[in-house]
Structure formats: C-alpha cells, structure tokens
N, C-alpha and C positions, 0 to 999 in steps of 0.2 A: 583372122585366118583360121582355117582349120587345124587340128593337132599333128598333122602327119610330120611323122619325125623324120629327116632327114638322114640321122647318120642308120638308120636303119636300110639305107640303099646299102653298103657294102656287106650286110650278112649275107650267109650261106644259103644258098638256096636250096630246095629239095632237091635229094639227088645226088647232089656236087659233094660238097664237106659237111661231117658232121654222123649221126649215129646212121650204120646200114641199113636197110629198107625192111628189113626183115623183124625191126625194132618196134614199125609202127606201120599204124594203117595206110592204105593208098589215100591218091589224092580224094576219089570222089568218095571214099569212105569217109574222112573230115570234112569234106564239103556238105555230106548228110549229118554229120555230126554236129556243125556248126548251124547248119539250117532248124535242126531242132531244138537244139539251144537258144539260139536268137527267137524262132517260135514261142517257147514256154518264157524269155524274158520278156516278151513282149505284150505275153497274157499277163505275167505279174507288174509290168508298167502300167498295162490298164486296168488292174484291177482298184489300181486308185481311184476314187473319185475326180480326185483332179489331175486327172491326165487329160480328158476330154474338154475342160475347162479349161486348158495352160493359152491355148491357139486365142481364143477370146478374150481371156485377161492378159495378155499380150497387146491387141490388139485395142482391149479397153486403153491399157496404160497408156499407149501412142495415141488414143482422140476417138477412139469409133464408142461413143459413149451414148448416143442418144437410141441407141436404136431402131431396127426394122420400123414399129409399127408409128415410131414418130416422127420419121423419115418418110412413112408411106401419105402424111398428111399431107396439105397443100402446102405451097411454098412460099407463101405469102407470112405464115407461121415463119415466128425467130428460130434460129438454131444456134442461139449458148450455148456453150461447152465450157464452164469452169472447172478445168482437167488437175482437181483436187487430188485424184489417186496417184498423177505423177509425181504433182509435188512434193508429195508426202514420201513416195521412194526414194526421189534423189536427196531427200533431205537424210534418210536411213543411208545411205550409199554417202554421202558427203561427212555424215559422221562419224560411219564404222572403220571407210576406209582411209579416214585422215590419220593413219595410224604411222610410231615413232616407232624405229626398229630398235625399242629398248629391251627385247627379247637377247637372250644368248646363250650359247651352248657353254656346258660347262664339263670339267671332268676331273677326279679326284685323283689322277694319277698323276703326281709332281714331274714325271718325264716328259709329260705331255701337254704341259701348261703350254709352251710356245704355240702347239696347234693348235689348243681354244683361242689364245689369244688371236692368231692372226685370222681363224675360222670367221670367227665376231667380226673383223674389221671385213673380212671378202661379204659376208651376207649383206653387210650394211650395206656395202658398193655397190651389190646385186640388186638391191633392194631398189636404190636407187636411178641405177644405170638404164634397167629394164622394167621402169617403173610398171613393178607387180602390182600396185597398188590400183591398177586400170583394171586389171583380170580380177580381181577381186571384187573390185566393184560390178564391173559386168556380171559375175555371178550372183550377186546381192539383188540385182536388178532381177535374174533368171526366179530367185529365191521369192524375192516382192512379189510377182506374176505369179509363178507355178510353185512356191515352198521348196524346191529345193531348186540350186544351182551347183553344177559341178567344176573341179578346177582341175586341166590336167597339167600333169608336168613332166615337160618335155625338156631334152638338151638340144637345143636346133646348133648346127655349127656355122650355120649363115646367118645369126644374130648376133648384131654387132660386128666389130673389124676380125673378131678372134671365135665367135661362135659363144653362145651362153646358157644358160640354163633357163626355159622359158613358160611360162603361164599363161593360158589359154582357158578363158571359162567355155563351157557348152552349155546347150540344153540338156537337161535330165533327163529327156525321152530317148538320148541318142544313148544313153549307156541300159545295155541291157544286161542284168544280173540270171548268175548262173550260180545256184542254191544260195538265195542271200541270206543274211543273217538280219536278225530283228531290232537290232540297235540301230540301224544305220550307218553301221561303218563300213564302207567296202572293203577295206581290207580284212575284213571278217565274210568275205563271201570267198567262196571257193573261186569264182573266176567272174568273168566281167567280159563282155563285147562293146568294145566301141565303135560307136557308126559313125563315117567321115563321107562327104560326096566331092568329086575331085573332077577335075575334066579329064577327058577321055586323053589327049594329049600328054599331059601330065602324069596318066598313073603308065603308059604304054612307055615313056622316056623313063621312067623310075626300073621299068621290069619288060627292058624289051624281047628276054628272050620269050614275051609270053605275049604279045604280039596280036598274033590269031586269037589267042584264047580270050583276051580285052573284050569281053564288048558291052557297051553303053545299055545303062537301064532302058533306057528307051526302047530297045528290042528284049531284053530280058527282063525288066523289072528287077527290084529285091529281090528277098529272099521270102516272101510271103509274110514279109513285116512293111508297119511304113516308112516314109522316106525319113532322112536325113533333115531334123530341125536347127540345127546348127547352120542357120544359113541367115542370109539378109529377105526380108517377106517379099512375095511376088506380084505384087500390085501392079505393076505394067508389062502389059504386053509389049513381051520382044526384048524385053531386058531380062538379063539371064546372068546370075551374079550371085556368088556364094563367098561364104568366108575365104576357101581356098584360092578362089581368082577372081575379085570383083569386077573383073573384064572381060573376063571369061564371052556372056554372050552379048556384046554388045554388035548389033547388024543384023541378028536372028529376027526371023518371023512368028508369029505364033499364027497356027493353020487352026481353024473354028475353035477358038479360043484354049486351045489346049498348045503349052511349052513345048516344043525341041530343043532337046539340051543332047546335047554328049557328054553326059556326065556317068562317073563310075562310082559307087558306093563301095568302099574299100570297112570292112571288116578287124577290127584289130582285137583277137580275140586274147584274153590274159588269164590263166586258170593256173591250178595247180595240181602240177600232175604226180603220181607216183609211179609211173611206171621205170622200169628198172632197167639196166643191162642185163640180159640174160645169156648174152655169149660168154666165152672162156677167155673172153680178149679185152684190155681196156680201148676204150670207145672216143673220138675228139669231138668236142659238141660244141659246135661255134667257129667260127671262122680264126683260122689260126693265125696268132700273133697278135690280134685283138684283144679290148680289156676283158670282154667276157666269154675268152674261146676258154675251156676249160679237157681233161680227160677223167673220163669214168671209168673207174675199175669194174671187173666183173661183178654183177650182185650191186651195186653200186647205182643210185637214181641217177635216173639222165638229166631231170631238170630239178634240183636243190633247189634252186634259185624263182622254178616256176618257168611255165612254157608261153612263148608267142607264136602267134599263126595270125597271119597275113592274107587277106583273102578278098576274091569277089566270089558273087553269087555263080561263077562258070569255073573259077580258076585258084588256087593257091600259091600266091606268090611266096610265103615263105612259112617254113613250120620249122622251131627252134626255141633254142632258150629267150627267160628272159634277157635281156639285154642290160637290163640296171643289176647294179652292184646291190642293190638296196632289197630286190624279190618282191617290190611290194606292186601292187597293182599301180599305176603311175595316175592315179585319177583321185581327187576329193570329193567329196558331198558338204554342202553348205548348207544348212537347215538356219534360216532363223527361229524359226517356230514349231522342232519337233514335237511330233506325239508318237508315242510307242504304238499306237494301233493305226498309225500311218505311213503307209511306205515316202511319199515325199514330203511328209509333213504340210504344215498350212501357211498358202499365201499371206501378207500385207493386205493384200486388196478381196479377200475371200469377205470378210465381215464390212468392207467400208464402198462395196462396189450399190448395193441398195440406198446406201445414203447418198455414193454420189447422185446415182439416178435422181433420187429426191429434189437435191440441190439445184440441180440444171434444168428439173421440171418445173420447179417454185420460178426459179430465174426467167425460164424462158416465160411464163404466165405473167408474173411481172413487169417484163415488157411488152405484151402484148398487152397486157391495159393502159402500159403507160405511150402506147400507140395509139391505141382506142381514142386516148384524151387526145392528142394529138393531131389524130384522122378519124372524127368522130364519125360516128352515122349520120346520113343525111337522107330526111325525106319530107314528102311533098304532093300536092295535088298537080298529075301530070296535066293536066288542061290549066293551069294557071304558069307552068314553068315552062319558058320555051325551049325548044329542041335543044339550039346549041347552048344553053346554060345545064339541062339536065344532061348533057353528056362531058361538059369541060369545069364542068365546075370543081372545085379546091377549096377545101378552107382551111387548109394550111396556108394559101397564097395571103398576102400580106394585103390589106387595103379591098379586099375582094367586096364588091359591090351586087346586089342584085334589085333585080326590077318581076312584080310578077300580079298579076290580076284578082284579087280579092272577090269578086263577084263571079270569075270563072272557079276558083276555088283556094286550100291554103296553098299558101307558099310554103320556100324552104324551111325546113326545121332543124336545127343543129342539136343532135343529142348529145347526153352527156353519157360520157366512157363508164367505166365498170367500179362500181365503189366497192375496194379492196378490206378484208378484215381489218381490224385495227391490230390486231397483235399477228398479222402475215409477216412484216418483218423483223419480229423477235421471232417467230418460229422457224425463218429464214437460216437467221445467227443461231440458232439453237440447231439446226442441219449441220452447218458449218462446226460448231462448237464440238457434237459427236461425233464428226467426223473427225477431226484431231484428236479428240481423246483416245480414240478407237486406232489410230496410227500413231498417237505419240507426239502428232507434231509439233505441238507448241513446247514439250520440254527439248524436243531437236532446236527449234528456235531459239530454247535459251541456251541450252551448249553452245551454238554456235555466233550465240551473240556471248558469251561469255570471254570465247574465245578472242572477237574483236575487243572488247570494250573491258579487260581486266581492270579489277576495284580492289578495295582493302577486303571486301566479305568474298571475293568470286572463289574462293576453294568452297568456303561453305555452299555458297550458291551454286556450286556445281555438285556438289552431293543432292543438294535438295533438287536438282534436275535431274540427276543419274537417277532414273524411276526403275525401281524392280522390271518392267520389259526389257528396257535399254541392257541395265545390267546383264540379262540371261541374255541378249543379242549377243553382245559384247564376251562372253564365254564362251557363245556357237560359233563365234570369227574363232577365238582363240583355242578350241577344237580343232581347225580346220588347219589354222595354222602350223598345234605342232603335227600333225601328221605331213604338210607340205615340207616342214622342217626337215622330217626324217629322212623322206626322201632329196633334201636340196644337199642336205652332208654329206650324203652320201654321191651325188651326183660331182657333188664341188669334189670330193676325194678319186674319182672315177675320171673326170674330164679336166680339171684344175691343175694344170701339170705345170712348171717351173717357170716355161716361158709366161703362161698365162699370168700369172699371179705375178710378176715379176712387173707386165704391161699394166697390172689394174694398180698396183701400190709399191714399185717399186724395188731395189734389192733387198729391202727390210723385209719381206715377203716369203725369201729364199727359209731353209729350215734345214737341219742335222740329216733330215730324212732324202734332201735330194742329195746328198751326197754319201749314202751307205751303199749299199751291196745293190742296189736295187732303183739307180737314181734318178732325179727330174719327176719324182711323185708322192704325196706327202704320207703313202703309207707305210713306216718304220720296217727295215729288212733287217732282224738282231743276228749277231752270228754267239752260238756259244762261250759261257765265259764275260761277255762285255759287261757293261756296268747298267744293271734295269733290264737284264735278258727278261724274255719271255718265251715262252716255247711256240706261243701260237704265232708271235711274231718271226720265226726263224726263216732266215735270207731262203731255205731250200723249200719254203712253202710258197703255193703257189701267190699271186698279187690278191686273186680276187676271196682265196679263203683269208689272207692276212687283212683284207682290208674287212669281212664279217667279222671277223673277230674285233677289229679296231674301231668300228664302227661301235662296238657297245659301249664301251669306254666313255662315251660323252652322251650326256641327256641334253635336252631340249629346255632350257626356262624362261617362264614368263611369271610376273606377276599379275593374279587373277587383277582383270579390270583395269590393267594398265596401258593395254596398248592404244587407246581412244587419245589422240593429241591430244585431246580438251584436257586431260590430266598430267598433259608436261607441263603447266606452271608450279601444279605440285614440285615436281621433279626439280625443274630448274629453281626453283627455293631450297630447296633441300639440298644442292648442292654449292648453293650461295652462303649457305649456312658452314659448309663443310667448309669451305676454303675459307671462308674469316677466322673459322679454326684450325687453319694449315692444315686440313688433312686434305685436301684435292688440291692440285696443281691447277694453273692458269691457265694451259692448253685445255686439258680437260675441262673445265669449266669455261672456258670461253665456246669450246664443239658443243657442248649442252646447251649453250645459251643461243646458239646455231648463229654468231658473229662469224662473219665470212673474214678472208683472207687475216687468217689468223699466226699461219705460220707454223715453224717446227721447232722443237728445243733444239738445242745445238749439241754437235756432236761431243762427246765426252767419257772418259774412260770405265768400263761397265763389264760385268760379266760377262764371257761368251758366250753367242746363245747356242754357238754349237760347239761344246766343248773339245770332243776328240779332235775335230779341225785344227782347234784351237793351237792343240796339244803338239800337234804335226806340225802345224807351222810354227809356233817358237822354237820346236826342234829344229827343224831346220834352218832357223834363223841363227841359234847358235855355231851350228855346221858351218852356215856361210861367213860367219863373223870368222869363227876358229878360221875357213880358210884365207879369208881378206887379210888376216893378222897374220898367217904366213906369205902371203904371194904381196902384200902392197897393195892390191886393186882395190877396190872399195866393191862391196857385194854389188851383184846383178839383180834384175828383174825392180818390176814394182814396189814402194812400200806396200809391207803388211800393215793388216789392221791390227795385230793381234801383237800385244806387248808384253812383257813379266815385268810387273810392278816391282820395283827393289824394295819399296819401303815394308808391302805385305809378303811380297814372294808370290804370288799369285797373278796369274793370268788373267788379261783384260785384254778387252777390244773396243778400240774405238769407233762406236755405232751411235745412233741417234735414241734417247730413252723411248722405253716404249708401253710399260707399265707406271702408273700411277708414283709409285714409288721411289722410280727411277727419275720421273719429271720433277719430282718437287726435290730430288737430289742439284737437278738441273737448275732449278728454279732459286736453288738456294746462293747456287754459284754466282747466278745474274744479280740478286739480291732483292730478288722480287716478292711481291706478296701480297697481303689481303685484310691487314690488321685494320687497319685504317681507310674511310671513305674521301674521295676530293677535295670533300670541306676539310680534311684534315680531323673529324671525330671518328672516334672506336665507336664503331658497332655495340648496340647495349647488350643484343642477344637478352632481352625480358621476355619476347615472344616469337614462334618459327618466323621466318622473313615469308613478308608477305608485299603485295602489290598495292600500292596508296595512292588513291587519285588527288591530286594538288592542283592549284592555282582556276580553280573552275573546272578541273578536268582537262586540262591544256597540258600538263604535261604527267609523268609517271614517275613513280618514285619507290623504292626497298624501305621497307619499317621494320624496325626488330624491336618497337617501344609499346609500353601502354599507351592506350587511349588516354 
C-alpha cells in the first residue's frame, strides 16, 4: 500500500488553525513553489544513470529477459529463461532480512533504566507483530533492481486492533530531493517530496472541503514530472491497481490502449524551514490539543521541528508542521552498493544482467540442437518421394516406414543435427559460475545452508562465507536501521500511550511516568525539588519540547554484523555458556534459544519500579491500618502490591522479575539451574559451546570438550 498516513486527516488545515496568513505565501504561490522543486528533483533523479534503466531491470528481474530482437525471431526457436538475476535477489533479500532484533536502545541515565528496558521489549513486539522484516525486504528487492530502495515510516492508526507504527518500502524515483547532500542520507538534505498516487474517491473523502478543487491526473496530469512508481506494473488492459487500492480499477476499459484511471497524485512535501514569527503576538501552529500543536513566541520559528505541505498539482490540502516528535524526514534510503559519485548507488543486477543474457542464449542454442538431433533435417529427390510421404512424414514417429523409387531418383535422407564444441558445456558452467560470484550466490547458499544444517565447525564456516560484499551489505541494512530506529523511539514515545502498551505486554508495561504531573505517556513531567529533577524535564514545559530533550537520552545499538540470523547460533552459544556459569537466568536463555511457551518467573518481592507510588501507598497503608486498629474494621479497597519489608525496612513490590538479575533472584528461589546436563555431567567449558553433529548426523548436540 501506499505511504499516506492516516492520522494526518485530523491536522489543521489552511486557513482554519495555526499561524496567520500574513506569515506565509498563498496557496498557488506553494503550489509554484512545490512545482519547481519537484521539477529540479526530478532533473537530479535523472541525472543518474540508472534511473532510466530501474523500469527495465525491474522488469528483467520478473522474466522479460530475452529480448526484442530474440522475440522478434520465429517461434519455432526455444524461449528458455533461467531467471538467474531473480534468484540471486531473493537469495540477498532472504539473508539480510532474516534479521534477530538483537539491536537496543540504551541510556546512561540510572532514572531511566525502566524506559530502555521496556523500550527493548515494545521494538521486539513491533518488530514482530508488523512484521517490518517484509518492508525491508521489498526495498532490498527496490535496491537489487534500481540500487537504492527507500523505507518510509509511518504511524497508520488502522494498523492492527490499536493502530501501529508502520514500514512501507517505495520506489526511489518517487522521492524527489530538495538540495540533497552527497552522502546519501536524506536526512542531511534540506527537504524531500514524496509522490503517492491515490484514487480520486479516496483523496476527495480524506479533504472534502476541497471537493472542486480534486481533480484526477487524467485531465490535469502531474506536475510536469513523472508518474508515481510505487505501484503494481500495468500489463493489462483494464486493470487499474496500485499500492493504495489494488481494486481500485477493476471494470475499467482502456480506450486505444491508453488507461483511465481516477487517480490523484498527492504531494507530501517535508523541508526545513526557517521562517519566523514576525508579529508581536505568540502564534498556535498545529491543531490544538494534539501531540504536535505547539505556540510560537514572537521572533520565535514557526516550524522547529520542520514543515509539511500536502498537496496536488491544483490544490493544497494542508501546509503545517511537521507532525513527528522526531523532525526527521520520515523516509530511508537503502544502498546496498553505494558510491559516492552516485546518487542511487548500483544495482545487484547492473554487472550480472549480460551474463544472464549469455546464459539463456547458450541455453536456448542447446536446445535447439539438441531438437535438431531430434527432428533432424530431411531431404530427398521429389520425383522418387510420393506426395503424401513428402508432406506427413515424421521421423520422430516410431516404426516410421518408407517406400520410394531409386531409378526416379534418391530417397529420404535423415541428417545428422549440429555437432556442438566439446567444451560448450563447461563454458556453460563457467556462465553460471560468474554469475554467482558476481552476486555472491553461492556463499548466500552457504549461509543459508548453514543455517539448516548446523555442525561442530558452522561458526567457522560461517565467517569463511561472511565475504567482504555480504559484510558491507550487512552494514548498509544496519545504516538504514538505526536511522529507522530514531525515528521508531520516537514515534513509540509520541503514539505509545498507556493503554497501548499495556494491550501489547501487559501491566509490567505501565512506568513512574504515566503517573506524574503529566500522565498515560512515557515522557517524565519532573516538578522541582524531586529526586533526578531535570529542568528540561519540568511538568510546565511543554510534551513535545520535553520529549526533544528525552529523546537524546538514549542511543541506538547494534553490533556491527550482527543482525544477519545466520549469526544467532553464535549468540545462542554464548549464552549457553553464560548460564552454565549462572550468570543468565533460564527465562532468558530459554527466549534466546526462541523455545516457545516458556512461561514467566513468578511473582516475588522486588524493588519498586516506581518508587514515589510506592512511597504513597505504604503511606497510606499505614493510615488505613492506624485507622482499622482504632474502628475494628479491617481496611478497605484492594490489596496493595507494595509492602515494607520488616526485615530490611524497605519497600518492595510484589511484581514479576524483569531484568536478568532479578530472574536468576527468582530462579534461585525455584532451585533451578544450569550446572549440570541430563546425563547428570558438568559441562567441561575446555572450549566456547558449540554445535556437534552425532549419531550420523541424526541428531544435535552442545560440546564444550576437545576433539
């Protein structure tokens, strides 16, 4: 489906609420604005060489591989197609995106340990629930074809039961850059337009006060750029079907081979602006009540955060802030194979699309001799062969007999087919052979046979597959990642409000923070005086500056080269090793080991993890004792979780462990552990635990011993 975000229906619209009119230009002065802009990105999208080449290697990768001029021969000729360049993608796409969300945010402020922690457990769920690992691959696919794929990211509120935070790959022709920068990062360009094509229906219900002003490219065209690639290809007439509504035109005609569509090209334009407040008044910019309605002081920039405009080629649905907490342009760039002196960097299929050629020409030759042999040529003296033998005759037919006059002249003559070089099919295998080295695929094949078929040597065996390509692939994902990352914190902190998190993991979810000055959001509201004040956190600033500020607090980490599954048996070793040495619990190591219905430690008496609460309610537990002890009643309401240990004097709450620490607290209670294997021996720990094939390779086994 297309990117169009959803909760963008309820902003401000021009006019209504937000900065006066006298602040910024009219509509059709943006609309000129926006037209030259999409113009000159559109000169710099083509300035690539392989922009004109994406439509074809697209095209190549789904099968149109033989070409015009061997298409234009008779049809009698084979048409092979050993669609090598596919293979070789989804095999790239199968192994970048089998990736283990062992990434995690982390943050060195001890106040806010709880929020890393539960951050970690929402991404994972995220990860999983919305399986991002689809959109990822689809741009991988974008990136195989055309060298780069872009990822946007959206908050749709109609994903899922509760609304989620969502990933959408596109074409890279649809984002058009506005003063880019030479890295490749977009969030290093000044602004960015994204092109979305939508049905006329659809964008007129989304913004009907704008009704009249709607009208379908079809009488207007763009904006004097091309269409919208983010769609599904148009190979049949009369099916009319894009990402946004695959149903869009089904029943449509197409009139001398050209589409009717009702479709609107919707504009989503994301820059950054400096323009200012220049009245003597503060200014409301954003829909009031909303996460990101904000007020400008005099002097003061109208968009901090970065400005959106909403648009077709006739009309301006909306011009306003950005809308995310985060400021960042909401879109990635995916490069497997950047170059600095290429704006989308280089295809998979740029160097292996001549070889395929080669391969399916050998191929198809091949079999036409080996048809030749087959249905050989047949010839003959027509005055000695009668009519109907020289017209039915077969010598493929089985038992085929013939009769024919030696004194009128020769008879039939069966030639023999085409005698092939002797070394065509080693230079066959030698096609084949360059073409894999040239994509990599045979060490994709062994990662991915590694993966099935784990031995005592597969860690080694899997470095000696990790080939310098792979590895730089594997860095370009995790690029792309933490930049996706940045933006998901912040989105989760922006949309992830109490109930939510509560529905995806339960009351363990809850935090200090929905219960401050400021509640149901996990941005901390401090009031002077408290214990870890901070000023930027203070209750009378606004949500969305406390949440900038909270937002620095925690980085993004991953270990280079680790997100590729193929390198969780490392992992899960490494932590087979920890718990023989009691330092990880059996929860924890049984989730690593990804053992389903595992279960939870039991509840037990633990730090609070929100202490002030904590503090209020033993207070008031004593209140209601002191009063039961005078009146006789026994206290009201619910028990608390929240107890004063006599033995320490200190406050605890009966919760479920939830750090490492806390589990093997748990774990000790049960009497559980990791000393010893089934057989009843101690682990030797002579060497890291690794994977041991036994009994013919029938079953699998853990070794910590010498050979």
């Amino acid at each position: 489906m297309a990117s169009y975000n959803p909760i963008l229906e309820s902003l401000t619209l021009p006019g209504q609420v937000g900065p006066s009119s006298d602040l910024r230009p009219t509509d059709r002065a943006v609309l000129n604005w926006i037209r030259e802009a999409a113009e000159l990105g559109e000169q710099i999208n083509r300035s690539d060489p392989n922009y004109e080449k994406m439509d074809a290697a697209q095209e190549y990768v789904l099968g149109d591989q033989l070409g015009d001029e061997w298409k234009a021969l008779q049809k009698y000729l084979p048409q092979i197609n050993i669609n090598e360049t596919k293979r070789s993608i989804r095999r790239h796409v199968s192994a970048i995106t089998d990736i283990k969300p062992v990434f995690a945010f982390k943050t060195d402020n001890p106040n806010f340990q709880t929020h890393s922690l539960l951050v970690n457990q929402l991404v994972v769920a995220w990860w999983v629930n919305t399986f991002a690992d689809r959109a990822l691959g689809n741009a991988i696919k974008y990136a195989g074809a055309g060298g780069s794929g872009d990822i946007r990211v959206e908050y749709n509120p109609h994903l899922g039961p509760d609304g989620d935070i969502e990933l959408i790959a596109s074409d890279p022709r649809d984002t058009l850059p506005i003063s880019p920068s030479r890295d490749g990062i977009i969030q290093n360009w000044r602004g960015v337009i994204l092109k979305e094509a939508w049905p006329l229906p659809t964008v007129v219900g989304k913004y009907p006060q704008y009704r009249q002003l709607i009208i379908p490219d079809s009488e207007v065209g763009p904006l004097g750029i091309s269409t919208v690639f983010t769609r599904f290809r148009r190979k049949m007439r009369g099916l009319i079907a894009t990402h946004a509504d695959p149903l869009a035109g089904l029943g449509t005609k197409a009139v001398t081979g050209v589409q009717k569509t009702d479709e609107v090209t919707l504009y989503k334009t994301y820059m950054r602006d400096n323009t200012v407040n220049t009245t003597a008044h503060p200014v409301l910019v954003g829909l009031p009540g909303s996460a990101w309605a904000y007020t400008v002081p005099p002097a003061g920039k109208l968009y901090p955060r970065g400005r959106l405009i909403i648009s077709t080629p006739t009309v301006v649905l909306f011009d306003g802030p950005n809308p995310f907490w985060h400021g960042m342009h909401p879109v990635v760039r995916l490069q497997l194979d950047p170059w600095p002196w290429s704006h989308f960097g280089q295809p998979i299929v740029a160097d292996t699309m001549p070889l395929s050629d080669a391969i399916n020409r050998v191929s198809n030759d091949f079999l036409l001799a080996f048809e030749q042999w087959v249905n050989p040529r047949v010839s003959g003296d027509v005055n000695a062969i009668p009519r109907h033998m020289r017209n039915n005759f077969d010598p493929r037919k089985p038992g085929t007999k013939t009769w024919h006059n030696q004194i009128l002249g020769e008879g039939l003559k069966i030639h023999d087919g085409p005698t092939l070089p002797p070394w065509g099919m080693d230079f066959l295998n030698f096609l084949v052979t360059k073409h894999n080295e040239q994509t990599g695929t045979a060490n994709l094949d062994a990662l991915l046979q590694l993966r099935q078929m784990p031995s005592d040597d597969t860690i080694e065996k899997f470095y000696e597959a990790l080939t310098p390509e792979i590895r730089l692939e594997g860095r370009e994902v995790e690029l792309a990642l933490r930049q996706i990352a940045d933006m998901w914190i912040a989105n989760c902190f922006q949309f992830y409000d109490m109930s939510k998190r509560t529905m995806i993991g339960g009351p363990q979810m809850q935090m200090t923070a929905d219960f401050d000055f400021d509640p149901g959001n996990m941005i901390p509201a401090m009031a002077a005086g408290e214990s870890g004040y901070i000023p930027q956190l203070d209750k009378d600033r606004p949500r969305d500056q406390r949440a900038q500020y909270f937002l620095k607090l925690f980085t993004f980490y991953v270990t280079p080269n680790s997100l590729i599954a193929l390198n969780a048996q490392q992992e899960q070793m490494k932590y087979v090793q920890l718990a023989r040495a009691g330092l990880i619990d059996i929860w924890t190591l049984l989730g690593k080991m990804e053992i389903p219905n595992v279960g939870e430690p039991p509840v037990m008496p633990l730090p609070p993890l929100q202490p002030q609460v904590a503090q209020q309610a033993v207070a008031q537990q004593m209140q209601d004792m002191a009063m039961s002890a005078m009146t006789g009643q026994p206290p009201q309401g619910a028990p608390s979780p929240y107890k004063l240990d006599p033995a320490t004097g200190q406050i605890v709450e009966m919760r479920k462990p939830m750090t490492i620490t806390e589990r093997l607290m748990a774990q000790m209670q049960l009497g559980l552990g990791m000393q010893v294997n089934p057989a009843g021996r101690k682990a030797s720990g002579q060497e890291p635990p690794k994977m041991e094939s036994k009994d013919g390779g029938s079953r699998q086994t853990i070794t910590e011993s010498h050979k």
